[in-house]
N, C-alpha and C positions, 0 to 999 in steps of 0.2 A: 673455062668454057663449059657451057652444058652435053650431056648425054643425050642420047635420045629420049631416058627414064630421068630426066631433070637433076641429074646429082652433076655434080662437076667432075669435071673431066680434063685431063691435062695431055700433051704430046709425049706417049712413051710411060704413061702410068698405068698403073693396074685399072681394069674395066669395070666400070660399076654396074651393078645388079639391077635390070627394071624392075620395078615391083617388088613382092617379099614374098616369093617362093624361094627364102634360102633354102642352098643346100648346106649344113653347118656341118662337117662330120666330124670335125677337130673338139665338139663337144662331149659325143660318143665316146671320143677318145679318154678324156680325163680318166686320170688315176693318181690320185696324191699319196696314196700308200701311208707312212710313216710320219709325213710331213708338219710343217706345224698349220695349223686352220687359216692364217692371215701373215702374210708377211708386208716388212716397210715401204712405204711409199719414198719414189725419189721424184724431186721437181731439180732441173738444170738451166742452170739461166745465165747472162753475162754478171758483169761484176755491177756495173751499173743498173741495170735494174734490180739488181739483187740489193742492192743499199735502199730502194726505193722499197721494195718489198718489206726491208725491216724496217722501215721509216714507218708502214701503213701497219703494220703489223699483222700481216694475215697476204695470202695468195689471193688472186682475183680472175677468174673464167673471162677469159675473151674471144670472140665472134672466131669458126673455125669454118675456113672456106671450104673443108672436106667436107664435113658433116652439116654445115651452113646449120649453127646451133654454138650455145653461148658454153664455151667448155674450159675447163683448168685438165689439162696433159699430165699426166705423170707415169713413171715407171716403176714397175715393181724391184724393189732390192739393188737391180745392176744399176749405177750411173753409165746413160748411154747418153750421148747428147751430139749432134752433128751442125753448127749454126751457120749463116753465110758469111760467118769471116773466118769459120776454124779452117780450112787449109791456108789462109795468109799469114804470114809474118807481120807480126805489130809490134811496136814502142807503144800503144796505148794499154794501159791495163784492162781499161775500164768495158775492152772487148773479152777477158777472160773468163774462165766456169768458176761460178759459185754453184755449190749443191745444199740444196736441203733433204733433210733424212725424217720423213715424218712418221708418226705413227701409223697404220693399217686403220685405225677407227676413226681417224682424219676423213675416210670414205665411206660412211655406213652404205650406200647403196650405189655405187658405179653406174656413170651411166651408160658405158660398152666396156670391154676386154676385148683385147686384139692381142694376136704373141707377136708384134712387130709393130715399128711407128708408122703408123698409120699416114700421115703426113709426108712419109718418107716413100712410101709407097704408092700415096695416089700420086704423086710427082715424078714419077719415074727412077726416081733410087734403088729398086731393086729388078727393075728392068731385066738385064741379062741374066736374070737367074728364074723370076716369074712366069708362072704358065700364061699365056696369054688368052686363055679364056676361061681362066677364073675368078670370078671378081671381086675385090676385097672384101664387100660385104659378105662372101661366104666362107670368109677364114675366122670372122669372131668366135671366141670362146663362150661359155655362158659368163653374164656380166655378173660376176659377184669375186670376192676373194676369193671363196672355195675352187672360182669355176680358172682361176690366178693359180693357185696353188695344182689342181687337179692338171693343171699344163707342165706346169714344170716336171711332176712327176712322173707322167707321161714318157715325153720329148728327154728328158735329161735325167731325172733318177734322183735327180741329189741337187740340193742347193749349191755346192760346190759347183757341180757339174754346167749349171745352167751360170753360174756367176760368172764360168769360163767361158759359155757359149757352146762347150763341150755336146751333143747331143750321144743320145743315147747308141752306142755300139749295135749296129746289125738292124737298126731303127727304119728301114726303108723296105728293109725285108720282110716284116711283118705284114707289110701295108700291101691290099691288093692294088695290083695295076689301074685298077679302075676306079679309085678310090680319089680320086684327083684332086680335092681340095687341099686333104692330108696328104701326099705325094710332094703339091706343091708349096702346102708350108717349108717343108724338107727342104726341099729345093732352094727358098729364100733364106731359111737358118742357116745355111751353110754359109750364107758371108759371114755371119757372126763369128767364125770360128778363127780364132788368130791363125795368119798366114795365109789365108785363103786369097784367093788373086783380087777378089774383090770386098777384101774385108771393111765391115760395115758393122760396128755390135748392134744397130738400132735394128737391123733382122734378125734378130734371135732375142731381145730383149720385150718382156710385157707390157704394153702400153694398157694403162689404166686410164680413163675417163671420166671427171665430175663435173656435174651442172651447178654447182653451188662454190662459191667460195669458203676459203680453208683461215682460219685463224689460227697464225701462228703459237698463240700464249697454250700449251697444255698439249699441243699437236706436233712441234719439233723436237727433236731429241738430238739433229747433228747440220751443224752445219760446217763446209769444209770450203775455206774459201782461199785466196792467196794473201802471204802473210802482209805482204809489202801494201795491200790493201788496205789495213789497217792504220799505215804509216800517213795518210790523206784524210783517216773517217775517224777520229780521236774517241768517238762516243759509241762506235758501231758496235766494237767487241761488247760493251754493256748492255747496247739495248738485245742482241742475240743475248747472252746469256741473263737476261730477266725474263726472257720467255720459257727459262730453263733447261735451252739447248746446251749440248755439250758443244766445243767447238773446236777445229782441227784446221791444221793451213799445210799449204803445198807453198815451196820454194819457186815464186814464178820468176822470170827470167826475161826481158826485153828483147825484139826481135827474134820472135820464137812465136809458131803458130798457135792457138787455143788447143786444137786440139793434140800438138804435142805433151799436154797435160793430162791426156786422160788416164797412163798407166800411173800416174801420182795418185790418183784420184782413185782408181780403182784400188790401188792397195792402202788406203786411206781409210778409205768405206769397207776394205774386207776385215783387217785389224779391229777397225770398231765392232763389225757384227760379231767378229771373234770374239772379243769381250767381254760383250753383254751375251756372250752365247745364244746368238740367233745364229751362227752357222756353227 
């Protein structure tokens, strides 16, 4: 449903902004310190459209009720992914996470930054923890990698740090009281943080945004999908590895939820950045 400022609006989401007097202060904030200038793009999807994606060979932007604008979703580094079947148990595979790991120049120009899923957030996902009058649009970061990178270092210090959700020690106490956008990023990253009563990685992880579509041939570098998946798609492992992806598999398992996989996943995708020494 609509706002009074025509953006949509959901029962129990974050409040959208009239007009564009953002208040953005989480910009202010960037400090990347050390860090490297551009980190990987992650897209998370089921198994089934993920074979459909290597069939066409490239990602495709589709119509986004939040931002009502033609976009392709991705995440910086962390695989975060929450879909409407991962807390079910299934015997279907074909509802499981496939990830792709693309390159940072996959997105020459973002068309927002946000330090959490957007989508997660106008929907009420991070409800019990959001200020309730601040409005998503005043938590974007500046929309570039740098403006990606300059958050993490920020909020978390270290790639390591922010891949764990970890934020920064004593990180609330910098911030004046009256500082409320930054206060209540805070506030929502905290589900990120394993153990937390209402643990959520998709609030503490960078949601990237592009208006254009991504071709896979020159742009993936990982895909990590499940192995038994393969056992159904004879040709699939080739045509990923002709785009020159590396490619990685998790042990899925029948009757078992989607998102029971994601600490596979995560340490899947951390070994590889290990590797290639990106963390």
């Amino acid at each position: 449903m609509a706002g009074r400022g025509g953006r949509p609006t959901w029962p129990g989401g974050m409040r959208r902004r009239e007009g564009v007097n953002y208040d953005r202060q989480l910009i202010l904030r960037s400090a990347p310190g050390g860090l490297p200038a551009a980190l990987p793009l992650v897209h998370v999807t089921a198994a089934w459209p993920a074979k459909e994606i290597v069939r066409s060979g490239k990602l495709i932007t589709k119509r986004c009720d939040v931002f009502e604008a033609e976009l392709l979703y991705l995440f910086v580094l962390r695989p975060a992914y929450r879909s409407k079947f991962g807390d079910t148990e299934s015997h279907q595979l074909s509802r499981f996470p496939v990830v792709f790991i693309l390159r940072p120049e996959a997105v020459a120009d973002p068309r927002h930054v946000y330090p959490f899923d957007t989508g997660g957030a106008a929907k009420g996902a991070f409800a019990k923890q959001a200020d309730p009058y601040v409005p998503l649009e005043d938590y974007a970061v500046a929309p570039s990698h740098a403006g990606a990178v300059g958050h993490v270092g920020w909020a978390f210090g270290s790639l390591d740090a922010y891949f764990e959700g970890r934020l920064r020690e004593g990180l609330q106490d910098e911030v004046p009281a009256g500082e409320s956008v930054t206060r209540g990023f805070i506030d929502v990253a905290r589900m990120g943080v394993e153990g937390s009563n209402e643990h959520d990685k998709r609030a503490s992880t960078i949601e990237l945004a592009a208006s254009h579509n991504i071709d896979l041939p020159g742009n993936v570098e990982l895909v990590i999908l499940p192995k038994q998946y393969l056992e159904g798609n004879v040709t699939l492992l080739d045509e990923i590895k002709a785009f020159g992806a590396d490619v990685e598999l998790y042990d899925w398992q029948p009757n078992r939820a989607p998102d029971e996989f994601q600490k596979d996943i995560l340490r899947i995708s951390r070994d590889w950045y290990q590797h290639k020494g990106i963390m």
